[in-house]
Residue, then its C-alpha position, 0 to 999 in steps of 0.5 A: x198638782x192643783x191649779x194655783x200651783x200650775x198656775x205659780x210654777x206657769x208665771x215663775x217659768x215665764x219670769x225666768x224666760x224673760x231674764x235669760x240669756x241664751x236662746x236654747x235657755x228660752x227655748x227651753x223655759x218656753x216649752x215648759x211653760x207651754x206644757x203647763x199652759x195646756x195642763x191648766x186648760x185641761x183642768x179649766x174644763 
């Protein structure tokens, strides 16, 4: 994956996050989009 697609599939997972409903379902969206997050910082440098 390259960095816009990271980066879309960040924001995406974060977009769902704020519309779910449960807390082990936000939970959830939030740690994959941390995972991403770090991938993103890994390649910024």
């Amino acid at each position: 994956m390259n960095h816009r697609e990271i980066t879309k599939k960040y924001s995406e997972l974060i977009n769902r996050a704020e519309l779910a409903n449960g807390r082990k379902e936000v939970v959830g969206l939030l740690k994959k989009a941390a995972n991403l997050k770090s991938k993103i910082e890994i390649n910024k440098y």
